[in-house]
N, C-alpha and C positions, 0 to 999 in steps of 0.2 A: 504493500500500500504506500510506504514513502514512496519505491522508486515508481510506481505508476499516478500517483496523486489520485485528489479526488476533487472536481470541478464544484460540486453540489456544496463542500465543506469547506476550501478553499486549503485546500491543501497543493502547493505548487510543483512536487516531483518531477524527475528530470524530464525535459523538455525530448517528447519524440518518443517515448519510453510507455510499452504497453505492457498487457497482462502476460503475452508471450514471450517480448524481451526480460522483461523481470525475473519470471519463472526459470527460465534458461538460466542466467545468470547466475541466483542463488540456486538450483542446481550443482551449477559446477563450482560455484565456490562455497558453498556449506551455509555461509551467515551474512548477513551485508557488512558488519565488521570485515570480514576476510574480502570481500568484493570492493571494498573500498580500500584495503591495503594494497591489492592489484589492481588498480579501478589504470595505471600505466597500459597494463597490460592486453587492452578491450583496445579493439581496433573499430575504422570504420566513425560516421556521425555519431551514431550513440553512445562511441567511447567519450570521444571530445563533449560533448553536452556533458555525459557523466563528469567525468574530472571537473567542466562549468560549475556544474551543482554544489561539487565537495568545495570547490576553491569558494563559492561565493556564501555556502555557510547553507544553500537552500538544503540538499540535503539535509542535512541537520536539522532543519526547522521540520523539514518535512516528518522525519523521524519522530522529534517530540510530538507533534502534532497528532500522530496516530495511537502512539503512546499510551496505554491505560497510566496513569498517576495510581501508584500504590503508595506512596509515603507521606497524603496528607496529614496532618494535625486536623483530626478533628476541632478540638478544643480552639481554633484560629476561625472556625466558622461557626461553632455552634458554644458561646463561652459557658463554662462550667461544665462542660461534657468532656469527663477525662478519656474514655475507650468508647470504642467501638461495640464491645460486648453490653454497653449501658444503653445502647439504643434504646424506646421501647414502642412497640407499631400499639398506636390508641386510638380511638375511633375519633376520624373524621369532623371536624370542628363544621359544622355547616351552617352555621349561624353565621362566624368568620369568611367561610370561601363563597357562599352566592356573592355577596356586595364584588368581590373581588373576580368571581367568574363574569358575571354581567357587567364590571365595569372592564376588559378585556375581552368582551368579546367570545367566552367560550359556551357559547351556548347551549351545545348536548349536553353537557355537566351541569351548566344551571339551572337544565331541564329534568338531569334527576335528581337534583337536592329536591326540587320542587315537588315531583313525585315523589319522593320517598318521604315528602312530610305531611303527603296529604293523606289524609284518616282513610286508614283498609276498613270502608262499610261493605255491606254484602251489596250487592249489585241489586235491583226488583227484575222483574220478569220484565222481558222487553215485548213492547206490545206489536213488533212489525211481524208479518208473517216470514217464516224459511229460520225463525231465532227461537233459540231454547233460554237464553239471557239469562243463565247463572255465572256467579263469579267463578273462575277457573283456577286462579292464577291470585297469591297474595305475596309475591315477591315484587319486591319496591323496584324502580326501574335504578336508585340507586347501587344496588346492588348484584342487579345483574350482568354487568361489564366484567364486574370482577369472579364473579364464580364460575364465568362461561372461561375467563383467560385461564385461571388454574385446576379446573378439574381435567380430571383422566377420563377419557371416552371410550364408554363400550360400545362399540358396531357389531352386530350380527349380520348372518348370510345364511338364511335358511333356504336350505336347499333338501331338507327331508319333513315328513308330514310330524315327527315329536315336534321341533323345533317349533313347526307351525301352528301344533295346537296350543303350544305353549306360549308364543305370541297371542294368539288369538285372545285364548285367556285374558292377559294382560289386556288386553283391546275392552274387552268386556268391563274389567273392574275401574279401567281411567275415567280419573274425572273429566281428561281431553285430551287427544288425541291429534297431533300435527302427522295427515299425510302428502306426501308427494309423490305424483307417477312421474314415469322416463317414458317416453313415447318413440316414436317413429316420424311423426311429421309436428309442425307448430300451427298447422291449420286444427283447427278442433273439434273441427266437424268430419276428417277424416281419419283421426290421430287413432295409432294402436300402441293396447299399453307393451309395454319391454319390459318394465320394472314396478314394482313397487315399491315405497319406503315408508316406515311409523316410527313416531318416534312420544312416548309415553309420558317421560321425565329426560329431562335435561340432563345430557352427555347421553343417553342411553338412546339406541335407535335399530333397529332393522330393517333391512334389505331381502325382496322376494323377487329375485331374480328369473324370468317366463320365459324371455323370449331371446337370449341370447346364444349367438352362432358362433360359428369360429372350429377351429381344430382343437383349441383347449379348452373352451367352454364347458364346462362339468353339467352334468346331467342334470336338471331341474324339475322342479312341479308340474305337472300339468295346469295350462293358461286357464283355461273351462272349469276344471275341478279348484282350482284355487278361488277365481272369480264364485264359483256356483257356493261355497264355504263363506266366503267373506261377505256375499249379499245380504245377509240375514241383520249382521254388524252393520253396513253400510248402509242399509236404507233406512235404519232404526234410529227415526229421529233425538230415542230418549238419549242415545250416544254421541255427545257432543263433539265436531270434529272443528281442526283449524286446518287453513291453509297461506298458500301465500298465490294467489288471484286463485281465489276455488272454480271461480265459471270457467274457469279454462280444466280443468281436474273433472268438473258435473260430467261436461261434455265429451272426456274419454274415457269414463263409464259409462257415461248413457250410450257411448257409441258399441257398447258390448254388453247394454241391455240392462246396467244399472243404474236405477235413479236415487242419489246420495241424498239424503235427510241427514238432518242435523248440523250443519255446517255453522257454528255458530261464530267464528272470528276469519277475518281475514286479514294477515301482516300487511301488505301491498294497500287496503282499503284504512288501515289505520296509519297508515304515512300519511296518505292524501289529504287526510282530513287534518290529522295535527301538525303538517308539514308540507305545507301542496308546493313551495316551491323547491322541493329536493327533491333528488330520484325517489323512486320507490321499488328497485327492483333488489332480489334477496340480499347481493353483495352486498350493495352499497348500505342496504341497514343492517346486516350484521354487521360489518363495520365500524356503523354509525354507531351503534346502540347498544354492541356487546363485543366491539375493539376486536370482533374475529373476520382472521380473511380466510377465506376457504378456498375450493379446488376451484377452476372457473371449466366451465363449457368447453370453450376453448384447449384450453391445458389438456382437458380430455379426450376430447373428439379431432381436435385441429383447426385451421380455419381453409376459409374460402373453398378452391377445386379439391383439396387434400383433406378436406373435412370428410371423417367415417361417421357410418350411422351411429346409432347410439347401441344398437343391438351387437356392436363390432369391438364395443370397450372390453375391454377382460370386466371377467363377474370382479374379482378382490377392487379393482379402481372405480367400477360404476358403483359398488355395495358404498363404499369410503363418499362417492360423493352426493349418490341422493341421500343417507344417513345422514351425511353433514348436512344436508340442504332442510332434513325435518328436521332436526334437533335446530337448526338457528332459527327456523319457523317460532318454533316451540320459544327458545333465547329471546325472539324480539318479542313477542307477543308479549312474555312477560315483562320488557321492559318498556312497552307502549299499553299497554291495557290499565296501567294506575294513570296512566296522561288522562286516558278517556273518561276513566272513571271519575278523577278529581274536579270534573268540567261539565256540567248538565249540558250545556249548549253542544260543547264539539260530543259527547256523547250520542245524543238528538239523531246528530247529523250521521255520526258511525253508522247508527242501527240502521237508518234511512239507507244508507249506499249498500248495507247488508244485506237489506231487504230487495232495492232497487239490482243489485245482483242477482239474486234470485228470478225476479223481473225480466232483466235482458238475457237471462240463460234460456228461458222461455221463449221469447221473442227470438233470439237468434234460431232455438231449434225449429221453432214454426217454418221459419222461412216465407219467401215470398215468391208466386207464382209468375216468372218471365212468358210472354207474348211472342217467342221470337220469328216470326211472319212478320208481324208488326214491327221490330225491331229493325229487320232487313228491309224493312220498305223503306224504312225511313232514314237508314244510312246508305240506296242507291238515292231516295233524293237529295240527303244532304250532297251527296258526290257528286253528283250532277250540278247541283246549286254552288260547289267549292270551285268546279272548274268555271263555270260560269262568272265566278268573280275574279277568278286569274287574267280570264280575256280579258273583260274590264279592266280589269287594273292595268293592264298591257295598253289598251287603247289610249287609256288617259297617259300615261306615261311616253308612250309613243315610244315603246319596244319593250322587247320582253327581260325580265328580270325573275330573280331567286327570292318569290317573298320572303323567304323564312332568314334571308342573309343579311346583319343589318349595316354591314359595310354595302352593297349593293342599295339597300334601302336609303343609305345616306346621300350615296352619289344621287337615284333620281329625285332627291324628295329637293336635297338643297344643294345639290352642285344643277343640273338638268331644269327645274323646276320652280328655283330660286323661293321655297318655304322658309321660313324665318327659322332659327334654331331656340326652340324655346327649352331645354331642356339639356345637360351634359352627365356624361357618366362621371364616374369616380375617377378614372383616367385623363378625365377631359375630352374625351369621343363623345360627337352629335347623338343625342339620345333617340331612338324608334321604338322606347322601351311603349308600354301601353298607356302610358300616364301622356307621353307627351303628343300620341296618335290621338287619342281623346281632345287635347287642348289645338291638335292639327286639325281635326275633322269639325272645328267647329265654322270653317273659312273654307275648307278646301275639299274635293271629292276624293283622293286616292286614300289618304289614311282614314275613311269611312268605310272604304270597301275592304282596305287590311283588315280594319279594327273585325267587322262581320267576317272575312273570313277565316283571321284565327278564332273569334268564337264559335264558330261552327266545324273547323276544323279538331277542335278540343272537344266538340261535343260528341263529333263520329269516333273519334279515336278512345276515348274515354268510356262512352257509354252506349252507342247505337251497334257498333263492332265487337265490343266484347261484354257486354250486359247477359247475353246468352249463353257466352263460352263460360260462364263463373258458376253456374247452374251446377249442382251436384250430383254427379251422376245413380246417388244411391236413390233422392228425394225427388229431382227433379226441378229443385228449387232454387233460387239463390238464398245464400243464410250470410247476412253484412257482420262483421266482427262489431261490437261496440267496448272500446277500450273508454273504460272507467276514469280511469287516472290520470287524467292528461291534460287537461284543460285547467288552470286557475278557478276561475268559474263554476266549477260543478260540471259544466255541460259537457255530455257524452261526444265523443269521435266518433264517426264510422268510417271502416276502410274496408277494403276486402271484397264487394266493391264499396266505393262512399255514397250511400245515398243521401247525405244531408246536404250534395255538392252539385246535385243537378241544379242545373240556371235554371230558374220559372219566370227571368224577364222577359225573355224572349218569346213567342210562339215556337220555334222549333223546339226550343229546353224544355217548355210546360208539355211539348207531344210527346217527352221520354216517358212519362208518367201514364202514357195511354197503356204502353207495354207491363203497366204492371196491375196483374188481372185476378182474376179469382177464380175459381173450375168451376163446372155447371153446378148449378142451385145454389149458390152462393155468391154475394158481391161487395164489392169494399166500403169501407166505411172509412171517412176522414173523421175527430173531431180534433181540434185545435183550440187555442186560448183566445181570445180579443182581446187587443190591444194589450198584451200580459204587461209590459215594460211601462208604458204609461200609468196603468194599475198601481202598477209597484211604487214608480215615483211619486204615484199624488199619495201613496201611503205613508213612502220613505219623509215627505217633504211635510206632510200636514194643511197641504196648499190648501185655504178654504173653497177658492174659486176650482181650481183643479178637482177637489172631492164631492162637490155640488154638482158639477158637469156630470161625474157619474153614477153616482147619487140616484140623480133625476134620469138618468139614460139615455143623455144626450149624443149629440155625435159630436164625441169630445174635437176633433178637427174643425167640427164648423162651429163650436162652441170655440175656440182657439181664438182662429176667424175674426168671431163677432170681437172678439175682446184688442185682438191686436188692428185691427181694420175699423176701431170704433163704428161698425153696422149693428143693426141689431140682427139677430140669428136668423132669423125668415128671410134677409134680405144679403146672407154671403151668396158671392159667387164662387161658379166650379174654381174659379183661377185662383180665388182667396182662399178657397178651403185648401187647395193644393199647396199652395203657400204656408198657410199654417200647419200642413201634414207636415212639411219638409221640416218645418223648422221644430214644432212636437218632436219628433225623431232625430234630428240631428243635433238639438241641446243632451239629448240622453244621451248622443256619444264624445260630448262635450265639441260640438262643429263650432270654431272661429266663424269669424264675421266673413273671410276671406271664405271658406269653405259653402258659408252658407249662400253667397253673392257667387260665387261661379255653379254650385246648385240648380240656383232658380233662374241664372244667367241676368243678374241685377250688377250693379256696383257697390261697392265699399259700402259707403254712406248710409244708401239705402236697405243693406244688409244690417249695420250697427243699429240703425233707427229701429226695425225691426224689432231684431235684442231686444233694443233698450224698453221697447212697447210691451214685450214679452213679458220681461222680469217686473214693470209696474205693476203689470196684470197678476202676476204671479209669482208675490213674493216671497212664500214660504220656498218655491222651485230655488229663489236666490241663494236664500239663506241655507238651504240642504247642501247647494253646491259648495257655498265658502264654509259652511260647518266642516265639512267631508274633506274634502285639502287639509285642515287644518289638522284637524283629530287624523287621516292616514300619516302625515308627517310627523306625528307626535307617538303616535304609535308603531309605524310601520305596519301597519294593517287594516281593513276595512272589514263588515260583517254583512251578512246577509242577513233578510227579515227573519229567518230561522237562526241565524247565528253561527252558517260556516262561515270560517275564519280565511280570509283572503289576503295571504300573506305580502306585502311590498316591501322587503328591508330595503330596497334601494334609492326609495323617494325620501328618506332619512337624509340622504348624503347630495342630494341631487338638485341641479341647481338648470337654470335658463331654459333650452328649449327640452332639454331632458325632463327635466321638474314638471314641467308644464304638460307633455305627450304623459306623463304618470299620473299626474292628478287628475288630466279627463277619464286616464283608466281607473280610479279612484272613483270616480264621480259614475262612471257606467258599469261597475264590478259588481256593487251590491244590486242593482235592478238582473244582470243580465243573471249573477247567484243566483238572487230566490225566484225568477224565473226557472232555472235548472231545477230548485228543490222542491218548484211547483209540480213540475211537469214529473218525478219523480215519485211525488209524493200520490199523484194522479197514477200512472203506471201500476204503482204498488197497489194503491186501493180498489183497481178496475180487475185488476188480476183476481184479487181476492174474492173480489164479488162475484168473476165470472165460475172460482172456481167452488166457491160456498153454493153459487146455484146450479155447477155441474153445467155451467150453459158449452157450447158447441162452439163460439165465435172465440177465433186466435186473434189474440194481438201480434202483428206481424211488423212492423214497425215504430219508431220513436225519431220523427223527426224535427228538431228544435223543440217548438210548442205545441208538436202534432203527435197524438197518438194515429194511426193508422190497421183496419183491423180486417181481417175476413170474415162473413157472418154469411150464415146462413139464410134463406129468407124467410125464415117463417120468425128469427131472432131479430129480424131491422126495427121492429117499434122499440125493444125492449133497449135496445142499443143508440137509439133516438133518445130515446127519455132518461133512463138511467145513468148512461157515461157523462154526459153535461151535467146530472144531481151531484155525481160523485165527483169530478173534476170539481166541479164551482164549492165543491164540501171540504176539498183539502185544507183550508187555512181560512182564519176569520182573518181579515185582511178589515181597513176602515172601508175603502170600496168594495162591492160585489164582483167576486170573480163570474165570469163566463164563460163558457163554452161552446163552442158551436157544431153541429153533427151535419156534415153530407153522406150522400148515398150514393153508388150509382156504378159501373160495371166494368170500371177501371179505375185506378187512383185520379187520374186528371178528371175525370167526370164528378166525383165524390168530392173533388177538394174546394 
């Protein structure tokens, strides 16, 4: 280590000098003492550097440097401490080190002093459905870093039926139980299990290895008879299980015929909630939260083209790492589950995303019926209508060009064409980016026909060409992933394909939604929220005139209208209520006066004047927004009407146009939240309803504020009347929530 240095520590070692010169070196000379007696004798650059090193004394430093120090004097840093043997390790001053963690910045530590001083009460039954909500778990989160670092781990590998009965057992008498499957694929609608892993108590875990091949692979269980043994346990909800993302774990048991009851915690959903702006995936919170790093994916399997299945690991390296993976399941839970406990609110919220998991396990397995006749129709005409706008854009240009090229694009728009440059990259290059085709297209015809044929180009390639190819071939269906954790906000992702991504500004975007259909005797159902967001802020705000308008059941835009247009309400026009829409909607996402004036295609002036007519009218809407800056900057964080916690540490420190782009997401975070934990909270309660009455109608999708559903026809009143009771039932809010229900024999028809 002197003669190779170390960059990280500042350690300077000779210049040119690696792990393989070093080695060599001491090698052939026994000690760096003896290497540095002969350091003459080394030929070549790396001799002369070397002799450098010794003549200039760096050696040497480098030496001490690496150096463990054995001959402190205690008693020079700790006075009145004669030896070492008088140490004494005593418990943790914690009264002393919060002020001292939170004035420094160490906040996982400040976060378990804090749990471990909040009072171990028992938990009450949690009222969401798919939850057993007993307390599991009464280890302080302070204390779990440190017993995960020094205990000795038992792993098992049961590979005979004693072993297994004997686990099982064990399965039986746990108060909870962390499992993890090893699969075959990450899609989880077609995943088959490899492995299994439980883990009971902490350091203690087993591995039931099924499906592994290879030339050494040792003889295993049969997959069937071990599945067909374990179901009894697994679908028995009095048997509390944890996992770490379980909807991903439902669904490669459901894909082998088992439907898991009792799932009561999820690691990965208790990050979210207490921690939304950190990862959530196992490493990073063992880690986090019990100071373990473990085996990775990677290390195991390989990466990229060299990556093997997972069925290809030897049993003794896969057993070591799904073992690890429950047992720190099992580590973090214990040191996240007193956070939740100590917190009614983020509590609340846990149960809610618990529940809401259960929810989209549902939804995703329903799946959704693709039209693909329909689909191909409408990606020959989009093809047709793409080429058609190439000629065009050729005509006007007056030769043919590479739209997609934006060096070519530069030359005809402002060398050929003489358009202004309104816009440059980061480099300094003329921008074609989309922002500045929009500010082109509002003067000129060629970057009108771009702008339409990359949107329509996005929409063949995206969704009219492969909508159908995602279809499963076991269902028939397509099944959208909805990844939980991912958004600040609460609100759901979908990928796999995204269906929260299709345009519906367009006419050709809203025809993707024809393709998505229902089979005979049955047809889709949209319901959706009104106006959820405005809702929220006349709640957020207290606005009298804001809560009056819906109150009475006005149509809060032309009520806007009337107020900023001094008209009275009978006498707004379309053009004023459009104007007041934009501007309703675009103070929630905090729009500048600049934003709001290229909007409506007004000026400056007549944008601020607006505003400023706005916030007379509605002053509580003012004061929410200068409250909300304030309190996110003094706290770092903003809350939802329900009380998820929407973490900003960074508008603390942050200052000009940064400060300013945070505080609008301040000012828009809590409406866009308890929108999410509306739409959630509706989910959950539709579900339950449908399944307390045994009704026949899937919930097949969850888009933004839509639930969207398949019903039979003889269910469409019941689904008319009932899902709008129960949506508008979620939350007493000061305004009345709404709902609205279409019908009709594709989603575009129903919405």
């Amino acid at each position: 280590q002197a003669l190779v240095g170390d960059t990280v520590d500042n350690v300077p070692g000779v210049t040119k000098v690696g792990p393989k010169t070093a080695a060599k070196w001491l090698e052939e000379y026994g000690s760096l003492d003896n290497l540095i007696a002969n350091a003459d004798a080394i030929k070549g650059v790396a001799g002369n550097n070397l002799r450098e090193a010794i003549a200039s004394g760096q050696l040497a430093l480098s030496r001490q440097l690496v150096t463990m120090k054995t001959d402190c004097a205690l008693a020079d840093y700790i006075p009145g401490l004669p030896a070492f043997d008088d140490i004494t390790l005593d418990a943790p001053d914690n009264e002393g080190l919060l002020p001292f963690y939170e004035k420094y910045g160490f906040k996982g530590l400040a976060a378990a002093i804090k749990g471990a001083a909040a009072p171990a009460a028992a938990a009450p039954t949690v009222a969401m459905p798919g939850q057993s909500g007993d307390l599991f778990a009464d280890h302080s989160a302070s204390t779990v870093a440190e017993e995960a670092q020094h205990r000795t781990v038992v792993y098992d590998t049961i590979l005979n039926w004693a072993d297994f009965d004997q686990w099982l057992e064990r399965l039986h008498k746990a108060p909870l139980t962390a499992i993890d499957t090893e699969t075959d694929s990450l899609d989880e609608m077609r995943a088959q299990i490899v492995g299994i892993s439980f883990s009971v108590q902490p350091g203690e875990a087993a591995y039931i290895p099924l499906r592994h091949e290879g030339p050494d692979a040792p003889a295993q269980l049969p997959l069937d008879e071990v599945l067909a043994r374990l179901k009894p346990w697994l679908e028995d909800p009095k048997h509390p299980k944890l996992g770490q993302h379980i909807k991903y774990d439902r669904h490669v048991f459901a894909n082998h015929g088992i439907e898991v009851q009792g799932y009561a915690h999820d690691t990965m959903l208790q990050s979210y909630v207490l921690e939304v702006h950190k990862p959530h995936n196992l490493t990073s919170l063992a880690e986090r939260h019990t100071g373990r790093k473990g085996i990775s994916y990677e290390d195991l399997c390989g990466k990229g083209a060299h990556q093997i299945p997972f069925a290809q690991v030897p049993v003794d390296k896969a057993a070591a790492y799904s073992c690890e993976d429950s047992d720190q399941t099992l580590d973090v839970h214990n040191a996240l589950w007193p956070l939740l406990q100590a917190d009614d609110k983020l509590r609340f919220i846990y149960e809610l995303e618990i529940a809401s998991s259960e929810a989209l396990y549902r939804i995703e397995r329903n799946g959704v019926l693709i039209d693909a006749p329909t689909l191909a129709a409408q990606s020959h005409e989009l093809g047709q209508r793409i080429l058609q706008l190439e000629t065009e854009a050729y005509e006007i240009a007056g030769q043919p060009f590479n739209l997609s090229s934006p060096k070519q694009l530069g030359e005809v728009f402002f060398d050929k064409l003489g358009m202004p440059v309104v816009k440059k990259t980061a480099t300094g290059a003329r921008s074609t980016d989309e922002e500045a085709l929009e500010k082109l297209a509002e003067d000129y015809p060629l970057p009108a026909k771009l702008l339409e044929h990359r949107g329509l180009a996005k929409l063949k390639g995206t969704y009219t060409d492969k909508l159908a190819q995602l279809a499963n071939p076991r269902t028939g269906r397509v099944h959208t992933h909805y990844a939980q954790a991912v958004a600040v906000t609460g609100r759901l992702s979908s990928n796999d394909p995204n269906l929260q991504n299709i345009p519906i500004r367009t006419p050709e975007g809203r025809r993707v939604r024809e393709a998505f259909v229902a089979p005979p005797g049955r047809v889709i159902a949209s319901a959706d929220y009104s106006q959820i967001e405005l809702r929220i802020m006349a709640h957020l705000s207290g606005d009298a005139s804001l809560l009056s308008a819906f109150r009475e059941g006005l149509d809060v835009h032309r009520a806007t209208a009337a107020e900023v247009f001094s008209v009275p309400v009978d006498q707004v026009s379309s053009e004023q209520r459009r104007y007041a829409k934009v501007i309703n909607f675009g103070l929630i996402y905090g729009m500048s006066a600049f934003g709001l004036a290229r909007n409506l295609g007004i000026d400056n002036t007549a944008a601020k004047n607006y505003i400023t007519r706005y916030f007379e009218r509605y002053p509580g809407v003012k004061q929410y927004m200068d409250d909300t800056k304030v309190l996110a900057k003094k706290q770092g964080y903003v809350e939802t009407v329900l009380g998820r916690r929407l973490q900003m540490p960074s508008i603390q420190n942050a200052k000009g146009a940064l400060l300013s782009g945070l505080e609008r997401q301040a000012i828009n975070a809590p409406m866009q939240g308890t929108a999410a934990d509306l739409i959630k909270l509706s989910m959950v309660a539709v579900q339950k309803a449908l399944d307390a009455e045994k009704r026949s109608t899937l919930m097949i999708m969850q888009v933004h504020d839509e639930l969207v559903f398949e019903v039979p026809e003889d269910e469409v009143e019941w689904v008319r009347t009932e899902i709008p009771r129960l949506m508008a039932g979620v939350a007493d809010l000061k305004v009345p929530l709404l709902a609205e229900v279409g019908v009709g024999p594709n989603w575009d028809k129903a919405h």
